[in-house]
N, C-alpha and C positions, 0 to 999 in steps of 0.2 A: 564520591561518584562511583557507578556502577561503569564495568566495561565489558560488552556482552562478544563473544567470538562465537559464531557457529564454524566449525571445524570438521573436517569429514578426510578424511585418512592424509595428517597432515602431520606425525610425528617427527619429522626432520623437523620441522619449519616451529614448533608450540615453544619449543625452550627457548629461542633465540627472541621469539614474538615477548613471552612472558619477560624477557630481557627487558627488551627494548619499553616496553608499556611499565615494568616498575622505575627505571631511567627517568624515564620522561615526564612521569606522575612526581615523583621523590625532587628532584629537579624545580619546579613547577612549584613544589610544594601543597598537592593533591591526593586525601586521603581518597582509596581507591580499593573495590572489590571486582577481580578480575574473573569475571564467570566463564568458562571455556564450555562449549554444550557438542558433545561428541554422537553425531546426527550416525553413530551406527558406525562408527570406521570400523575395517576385516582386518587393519594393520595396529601397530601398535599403538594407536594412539590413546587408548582410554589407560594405558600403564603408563605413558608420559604424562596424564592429566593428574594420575595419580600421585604421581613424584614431585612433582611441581606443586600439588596442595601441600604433602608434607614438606618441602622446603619450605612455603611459604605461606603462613595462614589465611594470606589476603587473597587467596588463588583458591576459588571453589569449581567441581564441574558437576555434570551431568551426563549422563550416556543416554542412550537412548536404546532398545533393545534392538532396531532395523533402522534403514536409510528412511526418512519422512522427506528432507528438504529443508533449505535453508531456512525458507519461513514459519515451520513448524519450531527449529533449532531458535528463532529468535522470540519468537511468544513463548516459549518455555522461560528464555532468560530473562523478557522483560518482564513477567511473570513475578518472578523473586527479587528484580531490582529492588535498592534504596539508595538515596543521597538525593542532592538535590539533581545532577545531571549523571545523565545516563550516555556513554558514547556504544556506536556498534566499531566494528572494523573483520576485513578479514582475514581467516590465521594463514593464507598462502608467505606472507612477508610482502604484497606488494602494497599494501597501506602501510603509513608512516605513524609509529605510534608520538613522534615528536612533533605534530599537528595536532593532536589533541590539546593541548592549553591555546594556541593561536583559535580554534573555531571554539573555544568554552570564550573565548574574550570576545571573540564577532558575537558570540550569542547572549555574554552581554551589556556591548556595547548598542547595541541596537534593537535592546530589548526584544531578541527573536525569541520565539520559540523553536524552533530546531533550526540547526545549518547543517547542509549538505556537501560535502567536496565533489570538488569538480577536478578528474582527471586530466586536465588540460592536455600533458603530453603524456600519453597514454602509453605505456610499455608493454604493449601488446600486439599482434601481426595484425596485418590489414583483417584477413578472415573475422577477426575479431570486434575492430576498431568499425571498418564500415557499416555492418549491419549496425553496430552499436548507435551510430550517428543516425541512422537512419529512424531506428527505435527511440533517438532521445525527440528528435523532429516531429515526429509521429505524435508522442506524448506530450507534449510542449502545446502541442495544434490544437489535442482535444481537451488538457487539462486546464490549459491558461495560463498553470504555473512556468514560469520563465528560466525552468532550469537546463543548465547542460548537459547535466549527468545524475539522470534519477536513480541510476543503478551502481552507484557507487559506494562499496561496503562502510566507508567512512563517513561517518553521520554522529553531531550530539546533540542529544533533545533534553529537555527540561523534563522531569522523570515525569509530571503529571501527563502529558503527553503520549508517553510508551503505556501509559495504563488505562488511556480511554480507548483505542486503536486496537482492533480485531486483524491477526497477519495470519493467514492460513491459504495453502495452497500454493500459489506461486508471486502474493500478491507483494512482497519484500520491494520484489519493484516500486512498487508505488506506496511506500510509509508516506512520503510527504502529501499526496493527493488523500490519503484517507487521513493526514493529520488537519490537513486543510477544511474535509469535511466534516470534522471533528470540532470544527471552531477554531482550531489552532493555523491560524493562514500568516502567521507572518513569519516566512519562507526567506533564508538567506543563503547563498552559495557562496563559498571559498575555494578558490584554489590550493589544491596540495601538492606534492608530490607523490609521485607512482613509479614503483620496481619492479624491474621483469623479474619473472618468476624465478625464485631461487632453485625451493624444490618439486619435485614430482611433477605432474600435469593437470593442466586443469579438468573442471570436475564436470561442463556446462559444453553441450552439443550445438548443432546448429536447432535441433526441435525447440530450445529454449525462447530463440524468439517467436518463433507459432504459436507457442505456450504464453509467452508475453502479450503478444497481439489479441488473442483472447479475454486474458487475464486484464488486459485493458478496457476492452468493451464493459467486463464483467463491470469495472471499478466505476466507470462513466457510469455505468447505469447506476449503481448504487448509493453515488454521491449525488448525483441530481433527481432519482425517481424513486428512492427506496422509500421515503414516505410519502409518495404523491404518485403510486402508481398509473392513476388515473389521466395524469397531465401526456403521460410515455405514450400509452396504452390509446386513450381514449383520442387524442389527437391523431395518431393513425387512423381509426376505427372513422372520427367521423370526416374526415377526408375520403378514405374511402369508399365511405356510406353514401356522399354527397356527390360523387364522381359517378359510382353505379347505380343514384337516382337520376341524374341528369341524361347517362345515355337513357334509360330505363323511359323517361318522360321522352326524351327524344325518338324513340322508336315506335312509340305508342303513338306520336302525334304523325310518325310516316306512315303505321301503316290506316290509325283509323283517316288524320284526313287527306293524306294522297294516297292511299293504297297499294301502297307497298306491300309484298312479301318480306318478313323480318324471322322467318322461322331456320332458313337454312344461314343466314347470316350470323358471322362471327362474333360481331358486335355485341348480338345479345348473350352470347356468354360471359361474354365480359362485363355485360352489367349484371348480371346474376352473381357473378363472381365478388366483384369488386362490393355490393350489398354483403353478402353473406362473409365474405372478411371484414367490412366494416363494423359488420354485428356485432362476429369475435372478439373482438379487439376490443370494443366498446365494455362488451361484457364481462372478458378478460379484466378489463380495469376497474372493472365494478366488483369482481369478485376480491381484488388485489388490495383496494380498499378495506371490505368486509375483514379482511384479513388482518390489515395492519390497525387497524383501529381498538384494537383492545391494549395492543402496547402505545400508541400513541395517546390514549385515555390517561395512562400510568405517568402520574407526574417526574417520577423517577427516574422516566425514560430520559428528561433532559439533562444534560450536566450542568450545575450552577457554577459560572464561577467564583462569584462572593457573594454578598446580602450585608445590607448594612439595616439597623435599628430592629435588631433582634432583642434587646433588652426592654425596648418598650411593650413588644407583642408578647413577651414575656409575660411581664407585669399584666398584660388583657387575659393571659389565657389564667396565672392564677388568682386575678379579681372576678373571673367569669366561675 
């Protein structure tokens, strides 16, 4: 198995981590390549990455030349992943590398494709914990997915998984909603255990969840209208296209047959309005189509995941 850490000025904390994760593996009895990806620390941490490889051959890293974010740090590592499972976690010490075999067994006894932990009793101060609850409810609402805790560094997936899945920007949140969209929806949570922070302080402001809240719209939109722009777009558009014709009809019928004045009235702005953003919108999704339609053409755009009686078509393409 692969074991990915993104890490960002965490040299106290790497040797005790790389401890505990070779323990637990050896233990287990789990061959394991421990990737550490050093998102740009100013502290010493890329010379404890370094030390730690040569102790240990199964300990590989990365640097990074500036801070990117943790989701940059984790497509880099799943990147280079192999074995059959892949775990993340992360390198403060408050995930438990001795969870790793108990969520490789959930994952598969129940033939998941990833499981997630769930911080249950969270070792963190309320500033922390409450927003948190409130981001997982929030997420929960628009995803469908049933989980507690999307944002919990501890996570192991079946390696095909970490290599169909696009993480950039802040979207690490949401690995399981973009594995889900991926085809990979059978989603499992475990309880782990969680440590208050050993060393240093954490690395994540309060702007994180404004960033998350975003970062979520972005994800909703992409797993339900990234190939169907039109359904997003155009259902706006003709609502309300059908709203600013109906005043539109409505005001024409006051003034031509009661004779109203409709020139200084509001209303007809707003059906002016409400037409010419229906149009938008409409056409918006017409354009957005045009758009995606050449990768949707590309059969390779879908991922298979078997085929069976491939030796028969064989045989047709060399008798043809």
């Amino acid at each position: 198995m692969s074991i990915v850490v993104p890490a960002y000025e965490e040299a106290q904390s790497l040797p005790e981590l790389a401890d505990g994760v070779r323990a637990a593996c050896e233990e287990a009895g789990l061959s394991f390549r421990l990737w550490i990806i050093d998102d740009g620390s100013r502290d010493e941490t890329w010379e404890v990455v370094r030390g730690l490889c040569e102790d240990d051959p199964r300990v590989a890293g990365v640097r990074f030349r500036r801070n990117y974010g943790k989701s940059a740090a984790l497509a880099v590592g799943f990147d280079r992943v192999q074995g059959r499972y892949v775990a993340t976690m992360d390198a403060d010490l408050q995930d438990d590398p001795d969870e790793i075999p108990a969520l490789i067994d959930k994952l598969e006894e129940g033939g998941h494709d990833l499981v997630s932990g769930w911080k249950k009793d969270r070792k963190d101060p309320l500033r922390k914990t409450l927003p948190s609850r409130f981001f997982n409810w929030v997420t929960r609402l628009f995803s469908g997915l049933p989980l507690h805790d999307f944002n919990c560094g501890l996570k192991v997936y079946r390696r095909p998984v970490v290599k169909s899945i696009d993480v950039y920007g802040e979207l690490h949140r949401y690995i399981p909603l973009l594995a889900k969209w991926e085809g990979y929806d059978r989603v499992a949570e475990k309880e782990v255990q969680h440590h208050p922070r050993k060393y240093g302080t954490t690395k994540f402001g309060v702007e994180r969840f404004i960033q998350g809240f975003l970062d979520l719209i972005t994800v909703v939109f992409l797993t339900r209208y990234a190939v169907r722009p039109m359904h997003f777009f155009g259902s706006m558009g003709t609502v309300a296209f059908a709203l600013g014709f109906l005043v539109s009809l409505w005001l024409s019928f006051d003034k031509l047959v009661l004779g109203h004045p409709i020139g200084d009235r509001p209303l007809l702005l707003l059906g002016v309005l409400l037409i010419l953003f229906g149009s938008q919108m409409f056409t918006t999704g017409l354009l957005g189509e045009m758009i995606i339609r050449p990768r949707m053409e590309d059969p390779s755009t879908y991922e298979v995941a078997e085929a069976t009686g491939l030796a028969d078509e064989a045989a047709d393409v060399l008798e043809g």
